[in-house]
N, C-alpha and C positions, 0 to 999 in steps of 0.2 A: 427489598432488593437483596439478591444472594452476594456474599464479599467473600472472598476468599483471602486468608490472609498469607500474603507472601515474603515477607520480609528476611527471615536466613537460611530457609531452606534448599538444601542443593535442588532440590525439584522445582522450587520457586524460583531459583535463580535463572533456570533455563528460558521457562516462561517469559520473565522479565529482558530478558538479555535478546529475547525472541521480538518480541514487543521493541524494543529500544531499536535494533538494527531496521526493522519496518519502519519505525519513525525517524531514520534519519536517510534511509532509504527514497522514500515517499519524501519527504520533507526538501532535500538537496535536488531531487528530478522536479518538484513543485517550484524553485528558485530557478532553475534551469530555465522551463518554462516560461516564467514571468520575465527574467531577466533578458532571456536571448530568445522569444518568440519571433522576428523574422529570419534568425538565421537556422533558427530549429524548422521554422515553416521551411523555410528553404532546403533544409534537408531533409526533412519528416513529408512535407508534402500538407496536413491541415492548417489552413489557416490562421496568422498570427492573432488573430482574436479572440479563436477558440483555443488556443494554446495557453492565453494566458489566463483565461475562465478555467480550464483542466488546472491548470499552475497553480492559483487561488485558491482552490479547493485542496490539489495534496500538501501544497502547505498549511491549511488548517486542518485538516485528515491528519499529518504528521503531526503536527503541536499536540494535536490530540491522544493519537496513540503513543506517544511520548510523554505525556503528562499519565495518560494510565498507565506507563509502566514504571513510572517514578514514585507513586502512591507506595504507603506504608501495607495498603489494603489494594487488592486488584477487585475490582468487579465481574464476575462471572458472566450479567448482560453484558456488560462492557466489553468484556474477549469477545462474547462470541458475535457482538456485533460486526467490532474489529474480523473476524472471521468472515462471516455474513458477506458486509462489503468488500473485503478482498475475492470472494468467489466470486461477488457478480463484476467486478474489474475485471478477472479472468475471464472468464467469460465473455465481456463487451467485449475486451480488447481484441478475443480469437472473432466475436462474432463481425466487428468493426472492418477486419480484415477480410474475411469471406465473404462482405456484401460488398465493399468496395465503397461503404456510405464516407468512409474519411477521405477519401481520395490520396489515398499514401503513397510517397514512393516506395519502389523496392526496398531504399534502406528503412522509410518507414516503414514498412510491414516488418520485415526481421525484427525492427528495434519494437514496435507493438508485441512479435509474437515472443520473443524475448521475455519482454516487462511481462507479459502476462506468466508467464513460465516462472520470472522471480516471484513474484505475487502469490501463486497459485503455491508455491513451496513456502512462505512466510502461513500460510492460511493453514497449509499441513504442519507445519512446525510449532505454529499456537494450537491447534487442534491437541497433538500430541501433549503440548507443556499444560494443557486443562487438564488433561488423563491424568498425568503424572502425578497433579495434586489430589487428585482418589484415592 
């Protein structure tokens, strides 16, 4: 497995600092989720059940990219997983929206195409902080 080591460099800082905001990011909307699933159903429009299965997951998604940005050593698969999964989030989330499978409201769709737009720039932002350590 390739490591990249991050620990004081200003290039590595950005990476990590990239990393962290994602996971607290993802982490705080995954507590949302879990916590307040009927009233997020109520304003998002999916199901409080599946809200809270979505919820479960970015808060172990965020535990995660939050423990790989806390590492003395970053993992190279590890970003670009991190990466990886944040496009295909972008992606569901716009394509979620266009088929109409989540059954959103209006504010759920803005707050969908939103989140995918934060996401989709967290994936360009770790993109760039891998370069930077070349």
């Amino acid at each position: 497995m390739t490591t990249l080591t991050v620990a004081t460099t200003g290039r590595a800082k950005f990476l990590r600092l990239v990393l962290a905001l994602d996971a607290v990011v993802t982490g705080t909307n995954g507590l949302v989720y879990l916590a307040g699933a009927g009233l997020v159903s109520d304003l998002l429009g999916p199901d409080a059940g599946l809200l809270r299965g979505i919820g479960a997951f970015l808060l172990v998604y965020g535990v995660a990219v939050g423990l790989l940005a806390a590492r003395g050593t970053v993992s190279q698969a590890g970003v670009k997983a991190v990466i990886g999964l944040n496009i295909a989030w972008t992606l569901g989330s716009v394509a979620a929206v266009i088929t109409g499978m989540m059954e959103f409201t209006t504010i759920g769709a803005v707050w969908a195409i939103a989140q995918a737009l934060v996401v989709g720039v967290f994936a360009e932002l770790q993109i760039m902080g891998l370069r930077k350590l070349r």
